[in-house]
mmCIF file as Biopython writes it, N, C-alpha, C and O atoms, coordinates in Angstrom:
data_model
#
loop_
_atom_site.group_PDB
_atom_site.id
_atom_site.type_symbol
_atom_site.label_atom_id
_atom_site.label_alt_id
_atom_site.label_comp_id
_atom_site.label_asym_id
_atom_site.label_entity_id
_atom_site.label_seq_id
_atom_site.pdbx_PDB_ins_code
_atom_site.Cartn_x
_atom_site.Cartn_y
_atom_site.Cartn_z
_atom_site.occupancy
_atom_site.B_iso_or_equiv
_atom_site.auth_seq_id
_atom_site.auth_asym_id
_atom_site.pdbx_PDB_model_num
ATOM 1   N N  . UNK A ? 1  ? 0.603   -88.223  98.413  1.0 0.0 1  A 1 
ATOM 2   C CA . UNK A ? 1  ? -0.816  -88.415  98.298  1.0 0.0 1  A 1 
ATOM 3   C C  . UNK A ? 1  ? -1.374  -87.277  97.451  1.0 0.0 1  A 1 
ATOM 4   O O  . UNK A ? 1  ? -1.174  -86.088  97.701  1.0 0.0 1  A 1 
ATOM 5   N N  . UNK A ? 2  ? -2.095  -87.742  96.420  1.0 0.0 2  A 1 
ATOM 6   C CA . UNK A ? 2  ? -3.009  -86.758  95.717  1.0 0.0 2  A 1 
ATOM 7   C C  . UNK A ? 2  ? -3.553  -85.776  96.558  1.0 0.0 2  A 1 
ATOM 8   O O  . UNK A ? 2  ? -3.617  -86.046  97.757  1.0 0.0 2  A 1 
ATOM 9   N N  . UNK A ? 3  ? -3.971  -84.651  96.150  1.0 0.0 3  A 1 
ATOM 10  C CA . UNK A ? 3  ? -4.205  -83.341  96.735  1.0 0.0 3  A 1 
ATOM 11  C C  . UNK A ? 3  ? -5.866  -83.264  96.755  1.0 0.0 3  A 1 
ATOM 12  O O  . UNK A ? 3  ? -6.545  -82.458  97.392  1.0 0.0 3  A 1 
ATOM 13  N N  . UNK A ? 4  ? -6.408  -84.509  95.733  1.0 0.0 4  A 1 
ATOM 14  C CA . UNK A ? 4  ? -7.660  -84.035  95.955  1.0 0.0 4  A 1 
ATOM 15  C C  . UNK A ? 4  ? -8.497  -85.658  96.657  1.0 0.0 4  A 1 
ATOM 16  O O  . UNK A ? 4  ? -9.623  -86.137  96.517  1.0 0.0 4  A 1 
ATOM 17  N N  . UNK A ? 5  ? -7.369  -86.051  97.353  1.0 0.0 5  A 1 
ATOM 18  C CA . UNK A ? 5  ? -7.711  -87.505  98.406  1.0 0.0 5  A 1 
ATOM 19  C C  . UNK A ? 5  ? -8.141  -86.541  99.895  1.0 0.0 5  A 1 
ATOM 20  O O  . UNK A ? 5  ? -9.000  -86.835  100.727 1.0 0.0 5  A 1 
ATOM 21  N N  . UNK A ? 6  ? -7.702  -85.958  99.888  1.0 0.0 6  A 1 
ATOM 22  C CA . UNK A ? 6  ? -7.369  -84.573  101.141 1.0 0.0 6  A 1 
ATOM 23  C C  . UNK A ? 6  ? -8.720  -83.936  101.529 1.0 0.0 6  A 1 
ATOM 24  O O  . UNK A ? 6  ? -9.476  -83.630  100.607 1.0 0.0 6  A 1 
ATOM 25  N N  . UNK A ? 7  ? -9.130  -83.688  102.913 1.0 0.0 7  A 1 
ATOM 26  C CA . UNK A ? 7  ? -10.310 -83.421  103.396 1.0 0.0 7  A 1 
ATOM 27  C C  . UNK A ? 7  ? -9.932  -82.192  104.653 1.0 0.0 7  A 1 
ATOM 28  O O  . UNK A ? 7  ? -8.870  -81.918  105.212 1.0 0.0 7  A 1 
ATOM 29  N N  . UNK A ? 8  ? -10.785 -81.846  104.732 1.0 0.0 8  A 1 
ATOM 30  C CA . UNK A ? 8  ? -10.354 -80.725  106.180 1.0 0.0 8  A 1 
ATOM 31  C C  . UNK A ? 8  ? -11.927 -81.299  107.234 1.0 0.0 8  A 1 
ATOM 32  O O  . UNK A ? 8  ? -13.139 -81.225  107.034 1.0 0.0 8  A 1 
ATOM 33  N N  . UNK A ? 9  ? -11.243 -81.742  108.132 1.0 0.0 9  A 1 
ATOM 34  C CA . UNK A ? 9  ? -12.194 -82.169  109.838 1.0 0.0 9  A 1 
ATOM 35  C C  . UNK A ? 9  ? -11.495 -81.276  110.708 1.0 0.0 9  A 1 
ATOM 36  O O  . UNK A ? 9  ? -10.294 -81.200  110.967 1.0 0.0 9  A 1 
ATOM 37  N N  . UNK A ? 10 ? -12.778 -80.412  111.232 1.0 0.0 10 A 1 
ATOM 38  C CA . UNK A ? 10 ? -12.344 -79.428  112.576 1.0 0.0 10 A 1 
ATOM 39  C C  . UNK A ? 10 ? -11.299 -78.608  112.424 1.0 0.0 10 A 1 
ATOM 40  O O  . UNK A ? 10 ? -10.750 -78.067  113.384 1.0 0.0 10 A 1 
ATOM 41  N N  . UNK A ? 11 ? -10.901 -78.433  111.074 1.0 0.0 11 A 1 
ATOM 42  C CA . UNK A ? 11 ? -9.766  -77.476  110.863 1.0 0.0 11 A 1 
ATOM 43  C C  . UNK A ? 11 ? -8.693  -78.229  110.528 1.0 0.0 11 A 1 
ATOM 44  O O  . UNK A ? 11 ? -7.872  -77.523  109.942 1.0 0.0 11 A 1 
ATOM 45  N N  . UNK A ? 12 ? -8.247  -79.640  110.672 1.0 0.0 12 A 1 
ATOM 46  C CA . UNK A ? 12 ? -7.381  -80.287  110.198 1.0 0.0 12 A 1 
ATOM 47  C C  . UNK A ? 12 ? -7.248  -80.895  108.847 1.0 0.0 12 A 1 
ATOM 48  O O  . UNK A ? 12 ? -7.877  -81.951  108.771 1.0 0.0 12 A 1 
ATOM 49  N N  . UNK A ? 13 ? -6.448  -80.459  107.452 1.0 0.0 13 A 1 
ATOM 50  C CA . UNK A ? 13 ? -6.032  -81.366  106.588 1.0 0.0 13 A 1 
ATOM 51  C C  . UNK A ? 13 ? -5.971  -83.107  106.924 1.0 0.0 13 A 1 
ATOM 52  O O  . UNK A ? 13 ? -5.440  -83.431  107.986 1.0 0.0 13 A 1 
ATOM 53  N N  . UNK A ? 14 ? -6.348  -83.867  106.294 1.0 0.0 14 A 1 
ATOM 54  C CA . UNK A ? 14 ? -5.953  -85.217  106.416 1.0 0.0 14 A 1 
ATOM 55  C C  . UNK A ? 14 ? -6.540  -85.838  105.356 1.0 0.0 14 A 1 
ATOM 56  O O  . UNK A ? 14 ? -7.097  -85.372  104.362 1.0 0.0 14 A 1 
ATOM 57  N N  . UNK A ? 15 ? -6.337  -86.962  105.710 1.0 0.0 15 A 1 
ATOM 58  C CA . UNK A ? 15 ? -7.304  -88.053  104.656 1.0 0.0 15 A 1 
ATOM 59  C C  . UNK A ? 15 ? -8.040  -89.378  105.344 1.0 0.0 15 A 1 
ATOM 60  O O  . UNK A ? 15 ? -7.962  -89.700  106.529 1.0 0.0 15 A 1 
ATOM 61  N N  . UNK A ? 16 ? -8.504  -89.812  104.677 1.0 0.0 16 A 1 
ATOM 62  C CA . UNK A ? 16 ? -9.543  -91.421  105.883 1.0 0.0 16 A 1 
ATOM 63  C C  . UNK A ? 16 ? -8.818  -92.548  105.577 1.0 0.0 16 A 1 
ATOM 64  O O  . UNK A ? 16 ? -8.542  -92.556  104.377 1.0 0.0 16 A 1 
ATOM 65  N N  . UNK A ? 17 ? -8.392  -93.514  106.181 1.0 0.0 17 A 1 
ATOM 66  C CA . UNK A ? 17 ? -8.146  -94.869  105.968 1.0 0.0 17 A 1 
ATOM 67  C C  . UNK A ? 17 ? -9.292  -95.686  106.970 1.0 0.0 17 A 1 
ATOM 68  O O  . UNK A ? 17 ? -9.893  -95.566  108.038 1.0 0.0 17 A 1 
ATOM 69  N N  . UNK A ? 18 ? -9.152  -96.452  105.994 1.0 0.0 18 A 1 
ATOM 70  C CA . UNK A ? 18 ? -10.724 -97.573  106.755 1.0 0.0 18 A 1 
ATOM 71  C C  . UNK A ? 18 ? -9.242  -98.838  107.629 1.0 0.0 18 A 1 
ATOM 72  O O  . UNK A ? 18 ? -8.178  -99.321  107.243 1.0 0.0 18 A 1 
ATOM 73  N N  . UNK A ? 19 ? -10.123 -98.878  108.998 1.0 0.0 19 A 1 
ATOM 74  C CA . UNK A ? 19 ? -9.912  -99.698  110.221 1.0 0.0 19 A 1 
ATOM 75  C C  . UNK A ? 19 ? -11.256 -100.330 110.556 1.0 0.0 19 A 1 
ATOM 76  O O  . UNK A ? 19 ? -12.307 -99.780  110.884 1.0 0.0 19 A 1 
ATOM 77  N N  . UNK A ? 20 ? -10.996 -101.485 110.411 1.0 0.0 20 A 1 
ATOM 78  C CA . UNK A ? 20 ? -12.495 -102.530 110.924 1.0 0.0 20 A 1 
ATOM 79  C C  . UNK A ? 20 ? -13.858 -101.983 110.613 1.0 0.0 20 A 1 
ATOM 80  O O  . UNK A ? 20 ? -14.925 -101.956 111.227 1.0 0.0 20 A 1 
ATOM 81  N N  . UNK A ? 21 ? -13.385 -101.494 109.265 1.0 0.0 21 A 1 
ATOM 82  C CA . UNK A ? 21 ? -14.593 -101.699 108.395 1.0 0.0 21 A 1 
ATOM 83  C C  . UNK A ? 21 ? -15.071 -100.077 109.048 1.0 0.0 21 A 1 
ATOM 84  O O  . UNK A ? 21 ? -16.277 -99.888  108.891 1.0 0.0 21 A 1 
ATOM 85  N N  . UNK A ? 22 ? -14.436 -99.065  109.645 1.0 0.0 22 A 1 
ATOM 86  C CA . UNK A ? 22 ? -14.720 -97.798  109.881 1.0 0.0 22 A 1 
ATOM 87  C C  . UNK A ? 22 ? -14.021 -96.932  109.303 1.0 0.0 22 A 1 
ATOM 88  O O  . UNK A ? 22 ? -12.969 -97.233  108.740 1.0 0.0 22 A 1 
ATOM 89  N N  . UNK A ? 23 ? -14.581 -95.479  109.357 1.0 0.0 23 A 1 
ATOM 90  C CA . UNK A ? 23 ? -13.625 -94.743  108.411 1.0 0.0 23 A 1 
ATOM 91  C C  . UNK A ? 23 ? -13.020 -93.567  109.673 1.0 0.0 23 A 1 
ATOM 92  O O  . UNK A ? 23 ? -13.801 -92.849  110.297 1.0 0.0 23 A 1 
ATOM 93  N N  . UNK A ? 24 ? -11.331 -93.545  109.911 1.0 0.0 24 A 1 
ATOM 94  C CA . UNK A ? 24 ? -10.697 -93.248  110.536 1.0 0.0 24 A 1 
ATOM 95  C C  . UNK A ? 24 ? -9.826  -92.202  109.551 1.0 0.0 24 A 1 
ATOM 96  O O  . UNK A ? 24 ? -9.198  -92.467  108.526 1.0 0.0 24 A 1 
ATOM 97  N N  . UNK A ? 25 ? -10.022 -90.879  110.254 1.0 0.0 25 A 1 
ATOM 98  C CA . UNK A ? 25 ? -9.348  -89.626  109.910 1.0 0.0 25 A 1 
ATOM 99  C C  . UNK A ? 25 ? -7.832  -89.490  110.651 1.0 0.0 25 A 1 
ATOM 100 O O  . UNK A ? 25 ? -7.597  -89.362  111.853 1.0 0.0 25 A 1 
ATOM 101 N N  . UNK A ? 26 ? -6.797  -89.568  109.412 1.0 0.0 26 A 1 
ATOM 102 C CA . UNK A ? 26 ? -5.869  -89.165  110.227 1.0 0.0 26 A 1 
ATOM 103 C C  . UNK A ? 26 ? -5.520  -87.782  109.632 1.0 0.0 26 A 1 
ATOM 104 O O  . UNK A ? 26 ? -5.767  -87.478  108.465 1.0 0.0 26 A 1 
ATOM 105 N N  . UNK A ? 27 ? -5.029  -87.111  110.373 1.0 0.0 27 A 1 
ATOM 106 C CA . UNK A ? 27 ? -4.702  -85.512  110.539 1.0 0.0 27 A 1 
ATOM 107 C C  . UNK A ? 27 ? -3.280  -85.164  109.847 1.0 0.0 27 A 1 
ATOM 108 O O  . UNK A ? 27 ? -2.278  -85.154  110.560 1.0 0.0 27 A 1 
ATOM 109 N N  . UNK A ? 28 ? -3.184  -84.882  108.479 1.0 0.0 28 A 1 
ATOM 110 C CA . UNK A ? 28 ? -1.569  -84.309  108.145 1.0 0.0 28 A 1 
ATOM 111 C C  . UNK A ? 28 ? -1.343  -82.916  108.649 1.0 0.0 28 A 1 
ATOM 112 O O  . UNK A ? 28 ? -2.129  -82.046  108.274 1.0 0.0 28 A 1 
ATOM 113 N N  . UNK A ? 29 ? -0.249  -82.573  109.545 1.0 0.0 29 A 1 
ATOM 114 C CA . UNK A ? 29 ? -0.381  -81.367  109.993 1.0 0.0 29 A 1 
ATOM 115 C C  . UNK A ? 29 ? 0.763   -80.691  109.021 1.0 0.0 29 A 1 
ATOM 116 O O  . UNK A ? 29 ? 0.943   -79.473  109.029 1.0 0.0 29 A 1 
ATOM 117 N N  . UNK A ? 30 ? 1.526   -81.584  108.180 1.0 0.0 30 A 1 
ATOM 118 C CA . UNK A ? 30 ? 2.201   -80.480  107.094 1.0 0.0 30 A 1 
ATOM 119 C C  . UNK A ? 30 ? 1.588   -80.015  105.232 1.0 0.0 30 A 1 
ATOM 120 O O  . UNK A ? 30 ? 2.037   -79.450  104.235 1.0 0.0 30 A 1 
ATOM 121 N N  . UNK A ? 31 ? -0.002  -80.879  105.801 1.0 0.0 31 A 1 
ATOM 122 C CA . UNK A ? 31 ? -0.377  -81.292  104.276 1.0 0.0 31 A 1 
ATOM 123 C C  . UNK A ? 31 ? -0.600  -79.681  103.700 1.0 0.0 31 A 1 
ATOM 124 O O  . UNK A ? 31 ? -0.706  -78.876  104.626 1.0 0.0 31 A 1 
ATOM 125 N N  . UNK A ? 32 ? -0.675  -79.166  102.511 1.0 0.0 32 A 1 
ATOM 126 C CA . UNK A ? 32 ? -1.188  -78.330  102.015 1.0 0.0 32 A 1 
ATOM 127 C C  . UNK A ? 32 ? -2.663  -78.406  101.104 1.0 0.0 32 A 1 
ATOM 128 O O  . UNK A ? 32 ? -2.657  -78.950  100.000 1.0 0.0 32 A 1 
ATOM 129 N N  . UNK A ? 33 ? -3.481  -78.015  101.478 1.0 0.0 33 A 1 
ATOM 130 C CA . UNK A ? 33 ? -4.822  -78.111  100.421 1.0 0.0 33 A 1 
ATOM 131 C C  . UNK A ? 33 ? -4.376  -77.991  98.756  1.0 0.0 33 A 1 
ATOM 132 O O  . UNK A ? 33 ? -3.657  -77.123  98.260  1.0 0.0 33 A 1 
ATOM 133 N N  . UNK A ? 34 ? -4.951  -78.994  98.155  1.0 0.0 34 A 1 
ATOM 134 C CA . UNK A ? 34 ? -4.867  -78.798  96.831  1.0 0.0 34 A 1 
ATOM 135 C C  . UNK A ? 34 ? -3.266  -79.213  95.929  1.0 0.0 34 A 1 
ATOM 136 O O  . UNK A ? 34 ? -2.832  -79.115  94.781  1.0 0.0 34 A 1 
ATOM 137 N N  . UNK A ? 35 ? -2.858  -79.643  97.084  1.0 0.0 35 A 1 
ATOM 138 C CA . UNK A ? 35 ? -1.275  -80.326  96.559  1.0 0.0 35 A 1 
ATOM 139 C C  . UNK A ? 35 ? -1.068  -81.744  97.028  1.0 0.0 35 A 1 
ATOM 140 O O  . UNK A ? 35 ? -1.682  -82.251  97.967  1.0 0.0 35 A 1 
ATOM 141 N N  . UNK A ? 36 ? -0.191  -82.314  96.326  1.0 0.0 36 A 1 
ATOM 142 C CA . UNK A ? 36 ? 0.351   -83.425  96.825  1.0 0.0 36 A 1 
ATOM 143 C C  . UNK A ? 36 ? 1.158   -83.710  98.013  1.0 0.0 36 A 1 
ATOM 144 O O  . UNK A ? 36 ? 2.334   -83.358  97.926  1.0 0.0 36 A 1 
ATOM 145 N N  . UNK A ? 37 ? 0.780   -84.285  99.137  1.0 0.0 37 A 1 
ATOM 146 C CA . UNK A ? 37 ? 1.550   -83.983  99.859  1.0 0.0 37 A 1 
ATOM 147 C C  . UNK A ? 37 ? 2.342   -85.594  100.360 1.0 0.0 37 A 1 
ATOM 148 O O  . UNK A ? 37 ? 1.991   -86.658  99.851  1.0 0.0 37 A 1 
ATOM 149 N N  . UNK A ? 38 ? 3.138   -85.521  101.138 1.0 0.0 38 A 1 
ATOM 150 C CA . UNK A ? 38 ? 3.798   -86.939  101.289 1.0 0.0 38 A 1 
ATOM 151 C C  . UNK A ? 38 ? 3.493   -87.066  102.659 1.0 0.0 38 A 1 
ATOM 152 O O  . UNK A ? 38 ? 3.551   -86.232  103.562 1.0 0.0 38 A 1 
ATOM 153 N N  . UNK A ? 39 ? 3.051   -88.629  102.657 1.0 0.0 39 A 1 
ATOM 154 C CA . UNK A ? 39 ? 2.603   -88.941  103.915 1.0 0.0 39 A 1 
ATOM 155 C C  . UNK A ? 39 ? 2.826   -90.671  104.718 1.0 0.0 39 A 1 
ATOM 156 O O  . UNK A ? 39 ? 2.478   -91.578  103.962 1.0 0.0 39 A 1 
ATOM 157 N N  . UNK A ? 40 ? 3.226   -91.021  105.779 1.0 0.0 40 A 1 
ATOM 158 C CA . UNK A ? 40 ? 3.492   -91.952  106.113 1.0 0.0 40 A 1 
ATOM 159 C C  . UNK A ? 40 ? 2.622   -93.036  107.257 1.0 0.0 40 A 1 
ATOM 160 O O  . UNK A ? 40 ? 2.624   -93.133  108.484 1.0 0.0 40 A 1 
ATOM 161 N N  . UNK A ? 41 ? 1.995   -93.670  106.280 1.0 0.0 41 A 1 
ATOM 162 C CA . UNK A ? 41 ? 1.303   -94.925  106.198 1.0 0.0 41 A 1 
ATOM 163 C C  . UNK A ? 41 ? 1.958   -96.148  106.424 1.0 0.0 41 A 1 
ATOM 164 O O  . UNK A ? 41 ? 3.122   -96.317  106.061 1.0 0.0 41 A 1 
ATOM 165 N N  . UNK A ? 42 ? 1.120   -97.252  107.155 1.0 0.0 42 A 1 
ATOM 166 C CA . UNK A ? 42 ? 1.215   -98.575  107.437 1.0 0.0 42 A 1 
ATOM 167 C C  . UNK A ? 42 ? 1.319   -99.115  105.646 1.0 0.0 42 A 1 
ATOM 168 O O  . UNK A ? 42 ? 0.378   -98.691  104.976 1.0 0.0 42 A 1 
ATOM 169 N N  . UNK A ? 43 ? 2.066   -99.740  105.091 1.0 0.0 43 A 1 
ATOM 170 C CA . UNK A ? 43 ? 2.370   -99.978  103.951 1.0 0.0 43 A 1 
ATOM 171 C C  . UNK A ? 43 ? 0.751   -100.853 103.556 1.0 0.0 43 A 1 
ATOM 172 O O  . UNK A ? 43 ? 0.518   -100.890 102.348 1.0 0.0 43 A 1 
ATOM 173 N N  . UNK A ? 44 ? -0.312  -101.518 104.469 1.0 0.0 44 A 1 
ATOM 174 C CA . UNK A ? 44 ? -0.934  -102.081 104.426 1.0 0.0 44 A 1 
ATOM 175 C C  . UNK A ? 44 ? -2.441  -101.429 104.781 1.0 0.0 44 A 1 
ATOM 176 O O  . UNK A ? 44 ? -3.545  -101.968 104.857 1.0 0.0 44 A 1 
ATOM 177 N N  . UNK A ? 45 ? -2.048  -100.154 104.950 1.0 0.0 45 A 1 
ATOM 178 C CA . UNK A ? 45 ? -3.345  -98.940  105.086 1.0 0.0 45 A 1 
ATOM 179 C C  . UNK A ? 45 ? -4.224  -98.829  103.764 1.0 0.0 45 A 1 
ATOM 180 O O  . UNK A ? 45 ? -3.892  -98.778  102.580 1.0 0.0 45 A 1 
ATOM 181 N N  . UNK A ? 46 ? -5.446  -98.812  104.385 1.0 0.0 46 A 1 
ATOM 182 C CA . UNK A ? 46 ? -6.732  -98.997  103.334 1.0 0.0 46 A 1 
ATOM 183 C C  . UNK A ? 46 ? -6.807  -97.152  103.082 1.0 0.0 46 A 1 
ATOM 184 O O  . UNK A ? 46 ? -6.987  -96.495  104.108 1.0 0.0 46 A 1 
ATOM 185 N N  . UNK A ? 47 ? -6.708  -96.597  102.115 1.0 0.0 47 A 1 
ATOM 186 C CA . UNK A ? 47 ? -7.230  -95.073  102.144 1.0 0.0 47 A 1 
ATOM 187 C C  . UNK A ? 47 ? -8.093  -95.017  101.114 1.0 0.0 47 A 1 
ATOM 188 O O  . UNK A ? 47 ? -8.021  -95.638  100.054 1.0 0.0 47 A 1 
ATOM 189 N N  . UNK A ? 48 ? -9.093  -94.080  101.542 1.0 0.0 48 A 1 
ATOM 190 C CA . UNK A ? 48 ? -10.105 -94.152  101.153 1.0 0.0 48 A 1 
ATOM 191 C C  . UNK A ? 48 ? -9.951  -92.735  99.871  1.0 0.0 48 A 1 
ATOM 192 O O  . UNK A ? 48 ? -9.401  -91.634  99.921  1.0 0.0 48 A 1 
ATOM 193 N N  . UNK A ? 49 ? -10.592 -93.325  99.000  1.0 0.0 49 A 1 
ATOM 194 C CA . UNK A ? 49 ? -9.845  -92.624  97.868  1.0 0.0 49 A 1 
ATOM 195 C C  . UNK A ? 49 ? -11.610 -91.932  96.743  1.0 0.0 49 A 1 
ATOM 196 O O  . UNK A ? 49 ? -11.679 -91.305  95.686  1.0 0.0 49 A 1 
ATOM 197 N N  . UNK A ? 50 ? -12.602 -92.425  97.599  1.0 0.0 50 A 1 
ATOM 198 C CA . UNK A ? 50 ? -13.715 -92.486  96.631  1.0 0.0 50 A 1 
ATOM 199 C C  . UNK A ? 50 ? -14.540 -91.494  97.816  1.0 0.0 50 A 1 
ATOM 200 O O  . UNK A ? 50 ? -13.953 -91.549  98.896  1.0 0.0 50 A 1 
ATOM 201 N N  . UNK A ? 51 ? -15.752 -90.619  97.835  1.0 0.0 51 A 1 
ATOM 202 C CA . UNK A ? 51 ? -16.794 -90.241  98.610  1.0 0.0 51 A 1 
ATOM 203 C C  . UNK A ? 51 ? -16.374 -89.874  99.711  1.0 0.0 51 A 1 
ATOM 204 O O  . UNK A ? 51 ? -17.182 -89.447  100.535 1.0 0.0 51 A 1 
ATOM 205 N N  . UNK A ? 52 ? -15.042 -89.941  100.001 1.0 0.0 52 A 1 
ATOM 206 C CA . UNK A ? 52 ? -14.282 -89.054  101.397 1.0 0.0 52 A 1 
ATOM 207 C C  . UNK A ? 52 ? -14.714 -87.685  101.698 1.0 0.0 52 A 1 
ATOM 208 O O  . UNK A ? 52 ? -14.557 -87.317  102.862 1.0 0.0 52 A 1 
ATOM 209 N N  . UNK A ? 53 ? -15.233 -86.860  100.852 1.0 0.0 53 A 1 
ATOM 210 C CA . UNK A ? 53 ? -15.823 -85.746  101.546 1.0 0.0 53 A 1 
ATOM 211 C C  . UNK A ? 53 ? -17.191 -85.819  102.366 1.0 0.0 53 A 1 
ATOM 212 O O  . UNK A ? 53 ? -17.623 -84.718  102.705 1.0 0.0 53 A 1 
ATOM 213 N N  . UNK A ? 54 ? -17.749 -86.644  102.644 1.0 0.0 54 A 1 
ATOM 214 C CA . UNK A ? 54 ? -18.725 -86.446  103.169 1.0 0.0 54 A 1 
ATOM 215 C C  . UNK A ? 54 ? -18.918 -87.684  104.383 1.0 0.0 54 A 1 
ATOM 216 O O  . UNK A ? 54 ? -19.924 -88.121  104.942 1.0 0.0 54 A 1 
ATOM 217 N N  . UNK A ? 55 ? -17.329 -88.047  104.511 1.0 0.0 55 A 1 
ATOM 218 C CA . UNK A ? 55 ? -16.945 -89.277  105.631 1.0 0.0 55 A 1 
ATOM 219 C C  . UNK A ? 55 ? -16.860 -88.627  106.757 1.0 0.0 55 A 1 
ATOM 220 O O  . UNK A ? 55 ? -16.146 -87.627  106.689 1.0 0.0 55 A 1 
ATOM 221 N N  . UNK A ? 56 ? -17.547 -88.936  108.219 1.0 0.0 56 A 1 
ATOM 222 C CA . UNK A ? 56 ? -17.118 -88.291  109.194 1.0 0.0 56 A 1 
ATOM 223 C C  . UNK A ? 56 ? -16.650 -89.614  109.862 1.0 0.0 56 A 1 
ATOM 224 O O  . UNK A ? 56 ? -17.188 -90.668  109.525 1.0 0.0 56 A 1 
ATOM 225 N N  . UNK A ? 57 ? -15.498 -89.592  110.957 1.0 0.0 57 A 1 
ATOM 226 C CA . UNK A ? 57 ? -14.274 -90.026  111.681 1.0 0.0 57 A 1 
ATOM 227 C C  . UNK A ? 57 ? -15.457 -91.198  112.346 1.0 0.0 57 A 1 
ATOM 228 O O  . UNK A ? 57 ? -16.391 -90.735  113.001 1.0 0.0 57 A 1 
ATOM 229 N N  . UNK A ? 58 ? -15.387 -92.260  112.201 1.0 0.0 58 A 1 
ATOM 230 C CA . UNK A ? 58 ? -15.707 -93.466  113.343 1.0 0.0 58 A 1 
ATOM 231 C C  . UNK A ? 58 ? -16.744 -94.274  111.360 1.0 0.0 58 A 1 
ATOM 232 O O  . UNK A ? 58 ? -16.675 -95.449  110.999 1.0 0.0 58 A 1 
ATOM 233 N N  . UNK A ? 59 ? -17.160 -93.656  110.944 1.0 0.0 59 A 1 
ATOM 234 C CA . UNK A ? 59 ? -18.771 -94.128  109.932 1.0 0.0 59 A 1 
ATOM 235 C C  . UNK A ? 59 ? -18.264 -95.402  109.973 1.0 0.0 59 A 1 
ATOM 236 O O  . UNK A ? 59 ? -17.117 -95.626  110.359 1.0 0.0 59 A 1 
ATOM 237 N N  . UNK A ? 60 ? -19.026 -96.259  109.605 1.0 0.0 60 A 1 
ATOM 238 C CA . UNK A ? 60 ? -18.928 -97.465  109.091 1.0 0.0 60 A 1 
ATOM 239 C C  . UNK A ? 60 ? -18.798 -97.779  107.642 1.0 0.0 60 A 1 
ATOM 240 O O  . UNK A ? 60 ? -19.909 -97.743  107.113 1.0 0.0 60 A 1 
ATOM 241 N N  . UNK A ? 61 ? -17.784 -98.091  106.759 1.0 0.0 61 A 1 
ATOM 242 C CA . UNK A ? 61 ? -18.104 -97.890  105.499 1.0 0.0 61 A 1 
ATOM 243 C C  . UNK A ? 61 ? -18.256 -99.368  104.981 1.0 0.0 61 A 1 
ATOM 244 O O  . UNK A ? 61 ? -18.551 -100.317 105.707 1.0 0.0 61 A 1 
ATOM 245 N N  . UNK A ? 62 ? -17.994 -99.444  103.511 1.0 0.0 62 A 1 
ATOM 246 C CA . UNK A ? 62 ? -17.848 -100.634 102.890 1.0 0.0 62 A 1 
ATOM 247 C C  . UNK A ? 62 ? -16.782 -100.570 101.950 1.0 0.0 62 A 1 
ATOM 248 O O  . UNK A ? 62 ? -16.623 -99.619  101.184 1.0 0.0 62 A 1 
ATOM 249 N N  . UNK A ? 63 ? -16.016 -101.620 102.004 1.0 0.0 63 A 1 
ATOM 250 C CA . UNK A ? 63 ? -14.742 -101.856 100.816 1.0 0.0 63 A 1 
ATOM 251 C C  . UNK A ? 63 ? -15.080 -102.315 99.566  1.0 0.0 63 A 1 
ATOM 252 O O  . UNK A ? 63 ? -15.521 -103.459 99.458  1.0 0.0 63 A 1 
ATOM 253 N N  . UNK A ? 64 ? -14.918 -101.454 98.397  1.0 0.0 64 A 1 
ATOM 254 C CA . UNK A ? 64 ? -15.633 -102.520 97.688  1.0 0.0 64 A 1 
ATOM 255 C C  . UNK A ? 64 ? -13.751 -102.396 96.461  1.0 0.0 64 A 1 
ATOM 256 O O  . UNK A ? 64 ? -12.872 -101.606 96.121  1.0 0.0 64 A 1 
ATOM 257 N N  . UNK A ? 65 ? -14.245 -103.960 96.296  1.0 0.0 65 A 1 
ATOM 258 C CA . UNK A ? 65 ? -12.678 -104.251 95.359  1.0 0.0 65 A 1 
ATOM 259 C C  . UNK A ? 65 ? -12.417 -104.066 93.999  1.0 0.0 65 A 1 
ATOM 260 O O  . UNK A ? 65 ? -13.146 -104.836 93.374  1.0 0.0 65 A 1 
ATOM 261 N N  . UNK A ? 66 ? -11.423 -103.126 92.935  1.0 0.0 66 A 1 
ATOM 262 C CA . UNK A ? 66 ? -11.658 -102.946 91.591  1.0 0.0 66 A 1 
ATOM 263 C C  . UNK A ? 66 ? -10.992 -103.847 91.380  1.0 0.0 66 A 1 
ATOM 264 O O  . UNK A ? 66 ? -10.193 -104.495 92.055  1.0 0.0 66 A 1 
ATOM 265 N N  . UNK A ? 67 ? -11.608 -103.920 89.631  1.0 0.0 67 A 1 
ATOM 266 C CA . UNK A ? 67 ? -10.982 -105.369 89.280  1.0 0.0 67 A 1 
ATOM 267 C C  . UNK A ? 67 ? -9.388  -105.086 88.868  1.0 0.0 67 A 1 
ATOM 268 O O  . UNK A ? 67 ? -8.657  -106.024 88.549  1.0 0.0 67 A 1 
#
């Protein structure tokens, strides 16, 4: 995962994947800030790749589809 998909909540590295239309923080506890780090996802996980810094854990977001 890109290094700058990467967010820090409560002290934890992670990144957001959207679940039922919410935005859900999961926590990499080996990620490093500012690097790529490798991470293991539902092959079918939505991650949120746009406005993630200012996502807090439950929001409600919207998907929107590129062409």
């Amino acid at each position: 995962m890109p290094g700058r998909v990467l967010v820090r909540r409560d002290g934890a590295l992670g990144l957001f994947i959207v679940t039922d239309n919410k935005a859900s923080f999961v926590s990499l506890p080996d990620a490093q800030a500012g690097r790529a780090n490798a991470v293991s996802l539902a092959p079918d996980a939505r991650i949120v790749i746009d406005g993630q810094y200012g996502l807090r854990d439950g929001q409600p977001v919207s998907v929107l589809k590129r062409p």
